[in-house]
N, C-alpha and C positions, 0 to 999 in steps of 0.2 A: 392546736390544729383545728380546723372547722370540722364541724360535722356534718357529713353529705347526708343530705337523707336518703334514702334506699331508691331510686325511681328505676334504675336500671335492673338487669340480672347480674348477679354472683355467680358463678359455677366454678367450684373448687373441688378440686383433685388431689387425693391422697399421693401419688407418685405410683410409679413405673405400672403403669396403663400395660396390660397384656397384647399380643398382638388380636387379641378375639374383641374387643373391646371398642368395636365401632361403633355400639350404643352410645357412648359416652362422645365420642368424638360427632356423631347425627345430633344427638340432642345440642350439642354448643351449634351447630349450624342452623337448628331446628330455629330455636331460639333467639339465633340473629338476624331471621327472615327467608331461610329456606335457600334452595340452592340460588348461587350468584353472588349469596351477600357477601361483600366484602368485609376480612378480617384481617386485621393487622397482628403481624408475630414479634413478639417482642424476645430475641434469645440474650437477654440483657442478664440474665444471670447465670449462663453456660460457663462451662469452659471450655468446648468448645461450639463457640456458638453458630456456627456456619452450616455444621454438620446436625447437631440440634433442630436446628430452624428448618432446614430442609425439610427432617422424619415429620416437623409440627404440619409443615406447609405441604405434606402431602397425605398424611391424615386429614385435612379438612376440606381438603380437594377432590379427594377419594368421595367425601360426604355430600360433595356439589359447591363447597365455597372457593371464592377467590380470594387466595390466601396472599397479603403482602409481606413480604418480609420487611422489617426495618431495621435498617442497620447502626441500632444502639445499645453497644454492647462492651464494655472495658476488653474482654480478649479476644475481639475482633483482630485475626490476623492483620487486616491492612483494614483504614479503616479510619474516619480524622472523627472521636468522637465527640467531640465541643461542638466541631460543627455541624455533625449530624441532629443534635440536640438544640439546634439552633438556625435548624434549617427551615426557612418558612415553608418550602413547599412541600418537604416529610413534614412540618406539621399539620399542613392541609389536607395532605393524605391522609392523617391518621384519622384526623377530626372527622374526616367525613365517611369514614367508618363507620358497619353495625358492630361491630365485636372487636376486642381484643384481648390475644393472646399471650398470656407471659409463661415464661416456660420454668424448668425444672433448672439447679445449682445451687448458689448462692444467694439466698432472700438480701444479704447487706447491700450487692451491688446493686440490685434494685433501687433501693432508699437511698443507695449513696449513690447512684446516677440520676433518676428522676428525683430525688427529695434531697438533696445534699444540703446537710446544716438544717433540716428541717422546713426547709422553702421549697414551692413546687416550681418546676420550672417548666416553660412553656410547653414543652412535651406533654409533663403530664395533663398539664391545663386540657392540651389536646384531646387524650385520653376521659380526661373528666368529661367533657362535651358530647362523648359519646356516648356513656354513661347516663348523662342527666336528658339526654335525648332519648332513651330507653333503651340503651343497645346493651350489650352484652359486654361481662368484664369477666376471662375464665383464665384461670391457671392452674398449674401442676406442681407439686412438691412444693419448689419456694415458692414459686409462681405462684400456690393457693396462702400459703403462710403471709405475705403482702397485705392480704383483702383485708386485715385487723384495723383498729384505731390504734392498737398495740401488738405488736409481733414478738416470738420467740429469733434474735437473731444469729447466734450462735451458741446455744443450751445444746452440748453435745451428750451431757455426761446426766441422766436425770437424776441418779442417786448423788454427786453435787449440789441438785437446785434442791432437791431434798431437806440438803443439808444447811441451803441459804448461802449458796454463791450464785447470787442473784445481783448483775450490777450492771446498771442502766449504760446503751452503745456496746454493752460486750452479750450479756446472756440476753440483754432485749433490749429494744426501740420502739421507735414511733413507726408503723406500716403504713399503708396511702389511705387505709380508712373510707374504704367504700362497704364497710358493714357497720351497723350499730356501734354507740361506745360501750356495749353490754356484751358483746360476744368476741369469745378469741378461737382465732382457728389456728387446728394442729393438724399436722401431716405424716403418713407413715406411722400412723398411730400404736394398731394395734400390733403390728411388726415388732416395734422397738420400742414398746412401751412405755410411752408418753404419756399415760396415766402419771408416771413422775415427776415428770417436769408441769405439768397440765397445772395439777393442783394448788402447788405452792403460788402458781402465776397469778391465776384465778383470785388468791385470797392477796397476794402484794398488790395487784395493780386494780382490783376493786371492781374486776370484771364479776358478775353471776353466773354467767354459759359459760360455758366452752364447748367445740364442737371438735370432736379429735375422730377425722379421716382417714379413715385406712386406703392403704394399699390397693390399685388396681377398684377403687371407688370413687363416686364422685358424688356432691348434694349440690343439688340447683336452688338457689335462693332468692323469692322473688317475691317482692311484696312480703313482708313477716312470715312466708311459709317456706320450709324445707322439704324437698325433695331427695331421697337417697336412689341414685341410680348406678349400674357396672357391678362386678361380680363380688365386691364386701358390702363391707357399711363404717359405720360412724358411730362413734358416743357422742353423748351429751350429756355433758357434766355440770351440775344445776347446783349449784351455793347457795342459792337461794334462803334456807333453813338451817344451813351447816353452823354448827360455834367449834369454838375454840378456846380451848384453858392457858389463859396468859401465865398458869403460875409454871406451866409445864417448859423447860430451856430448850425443848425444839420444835420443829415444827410439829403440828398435828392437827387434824380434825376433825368432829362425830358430827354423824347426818348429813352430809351428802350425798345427793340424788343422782343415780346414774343410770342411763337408759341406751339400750344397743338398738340402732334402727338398723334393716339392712333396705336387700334390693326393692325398690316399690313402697316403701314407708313412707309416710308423711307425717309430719310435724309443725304445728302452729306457736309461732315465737309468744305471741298475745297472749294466747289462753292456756298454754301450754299443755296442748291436747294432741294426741299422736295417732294414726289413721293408719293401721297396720296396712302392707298392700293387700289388694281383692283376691289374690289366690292365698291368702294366709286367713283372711276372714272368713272364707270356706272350713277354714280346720277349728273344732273345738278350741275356747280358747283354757290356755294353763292357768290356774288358780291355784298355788299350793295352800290358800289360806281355806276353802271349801271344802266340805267333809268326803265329797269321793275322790280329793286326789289322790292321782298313786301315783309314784316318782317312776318315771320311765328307767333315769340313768342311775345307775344304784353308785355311784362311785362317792366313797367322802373324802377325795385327792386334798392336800394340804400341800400348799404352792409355796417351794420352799425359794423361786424365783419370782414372786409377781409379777416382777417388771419383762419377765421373758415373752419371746415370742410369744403371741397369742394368747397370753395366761390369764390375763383380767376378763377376757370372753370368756372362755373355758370355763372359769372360775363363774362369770354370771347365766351362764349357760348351767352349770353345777347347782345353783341355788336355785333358778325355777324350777328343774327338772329333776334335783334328786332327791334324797331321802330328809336333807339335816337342813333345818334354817337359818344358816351362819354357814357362810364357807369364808378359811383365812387364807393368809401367805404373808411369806417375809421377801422385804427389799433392803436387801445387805449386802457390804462388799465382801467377798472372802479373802481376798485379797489387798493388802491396804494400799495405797496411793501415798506416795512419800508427803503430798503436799495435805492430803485430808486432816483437819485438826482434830474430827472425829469418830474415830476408825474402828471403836468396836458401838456406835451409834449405827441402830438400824431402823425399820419401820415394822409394825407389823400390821396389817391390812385385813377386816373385817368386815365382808360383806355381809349384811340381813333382811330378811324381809321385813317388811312392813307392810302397812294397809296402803293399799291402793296395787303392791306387788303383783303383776300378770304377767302374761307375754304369749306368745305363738308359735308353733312349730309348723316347718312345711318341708316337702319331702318333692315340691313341685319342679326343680330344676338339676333332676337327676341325680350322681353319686351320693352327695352331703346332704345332708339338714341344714336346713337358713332357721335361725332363730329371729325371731323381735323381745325385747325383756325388756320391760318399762318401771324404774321407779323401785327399783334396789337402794338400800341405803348403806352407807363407807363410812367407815373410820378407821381414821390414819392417827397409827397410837406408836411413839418412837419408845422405845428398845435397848437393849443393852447387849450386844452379842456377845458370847464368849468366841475368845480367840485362843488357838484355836477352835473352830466348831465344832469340828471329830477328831479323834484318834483311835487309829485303826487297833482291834482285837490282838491281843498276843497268846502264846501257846501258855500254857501255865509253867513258869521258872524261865520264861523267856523274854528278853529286851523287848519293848515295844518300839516300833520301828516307825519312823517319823512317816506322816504321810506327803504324798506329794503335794497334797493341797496347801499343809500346813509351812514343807520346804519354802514354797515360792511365796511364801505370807507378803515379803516389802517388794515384792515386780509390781512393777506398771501395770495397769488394766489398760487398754489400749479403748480407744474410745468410739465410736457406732455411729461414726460419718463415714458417707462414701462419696459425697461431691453433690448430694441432691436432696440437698435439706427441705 
């Protein structure tokens, strides 16, 4: 696949935008040239994409653009989609577009409608033209998971990819590759933590970054800088330093660098230097490595879910801020999976400071703390669980009595897709 060089903007979305969230939808219009500018909607990876496209097409109408819709989309109720992908005068429309919009679903039928077999087809060519003319290329959930040289396409399961079912057309592909061949983008990050699947990707497909988007955020990418804007943020997960012990039979491993940008952060691809936003450079910044820190958050939580909600923040949240310089957690099934060949294989997960370790706290946007933590260092060291992993206490001269957890040891885990990868 060629590689585009960066002339346009990127603006990628972690998924399910809140309704408060009109920053995010101003800035894509901002971007494309202010109100009027014409944005093409692509609900090419909905299921349903009618309805989809509409909420897209009136979010950025709201913002002052003129939004098109284009009708190329496989569940398109009615709808000839060959020919829509072949239509010369929807591709002149699209072309002469500043922006466009791919929405949230299924990242494959993306690649399998505009990229099928790995060839572009005049559509996208379209789409490329708007791009290399400096316009605007934004999407949401899958919509942002595309913008790679390589994408995650259906990695539902991270403690799987964990485990190395990792196999080209099924857990990933080739995306349209309007970013670097150095960076991969994740979606829904810190939600359903993709810190899991992130890592192993990172080290198989020989990317260094990765940038994994949460929820209800968004980063503008323009010219080798990052923008985090909307009400989370993003990691960035740097290889750059990371090794790896070949002698070890799973995956694993030590020194990699990871860094939580949130609202207002900024970040240089080049020099790899990070520009906390202006109301957080107002706040002292945290150094736990300098002689007056005191730890605000006294907590030394052990993350017996990593991959849970929100846990890998929490957890680097935990090490700038609290008392101990190593915060852990385990990434284990309790549960085994009839198909998993390695069922009491788990991870366990060491975050540390190191030199260079800082970050920022700000109290500037009401309820919460927004943190920035730059430059934490991971090691992912595999495990051996016992199975069961508890059993529950008995009376003394009494049977101990099976736990629930342990009953349901061979059920199914059901897997953490809801349609908007």
């Amino acid at each position: 696949m060629p590689n585009h060089s960066p002339v346009g903007t990127v603006i990628v979305i972690g998924g399910a935008l809140k309704a408060d969230s009109d920053a995010v939808w101003q800035r894509i219009v901002d971007e494309a040239g202010g109100a009027g500018a014409a944005i093409a909607v692509f609900p090419t990876a909905a299921y349903e994409p009618e309805r989809v496209a509409a909420q897209i097409a009136a979010a950025l109408e709201r913002c002052g653009a003129h939004a098109e819709i284009i009708p190329v989309a496989p569940n398109l109720e009615e709808g000839d989609l060959r020919g829509a992908l072949h239509d010369a005068a929807l591709i002149a429309r699209v072309a002469a577009c500043r922006a466009v919009f791919f929405s949230g679903g299924a990242q494959e039928l993306i690649v399998d409608t505009l990229q099928p077999g790995g060839e572009p087809t005049a559509m996208l060519v379209a789409i490329r033209q708007v791009f290399e003319r400096g316009g605007v290329i934004a999407g949401t959930s899958a919509g942002a998971a595309v913008m790679s040289r390589m994408m995650f396409r259906d990695a539902m399961d991270n403690l799987a990819v964990l485990k190395g079912q990792w196999r080209p057309g099924l857990e990933y592909d080739c995306g349209l590759a309007f970013l670097g061949p150095d960076l991969l983008i994740d979606q829904h990050f810190l939600k359903r933590g993709r810190i899991g699947r992130m890592l192993p990707a990172l080290q198989s497909l020989g990317c260094r970054l990765g940038l994994g988007v949460d929820e209800n955020a968004a980063v503008v990418i323009k010219g080798g800088q990052l923008e985090v804007i909307g009400g989370s943020g993003a990691v960035l997960v740097d290889l750059g330093e990371a090794t790896r012990d070949a002698a070890l039979p799973a995956f694993n491993l030590q020194g990699v660098r990871l860094s939580y940008l949130d609202h207002g952060d900024c970040h240089d691809l080049a020099s790899g230097e990070t520009t906390p936003a202006p109301h957080k450079q107002r706040e002292p910044r945290i150094d736990p490595g300098a002689p007056e820190f005191k730890p605000r958050l006294q907590s030394d939580r052990f993350f017996l879910d990593i991959l849970g909600d929100g846990c890998i923040l929490c957890a680097l949240t935990q090490l700038l801020d609290g008392p101990e310089p190593e915060v852990g957690g385990l990434a284990y099934r309790a549960r085994a999976h009839a198909d998993d060949p390695a069922p009491d294989v788990g991870f366990e997960f060491r975050l540390r400071r190191a030199p260079g370790f800082v970050g920022w706290r700000s109290a500037v946007r009401g309820g919460g703390e927004d943190y920035t933590v730059l430059h934490a260092r991971l090691d992912v060291i595999p495990v051996r669980v016992a199975k069961p992993l508890f059993t529950p206490l008995a009376a003394e001269g009494q049977p101990v009595v099976e736990s629930a957890l342990a009953s349901r040891h061979g059920s199914k885990e059901s897997g953490d897709g809801d349609g908007q990868r």
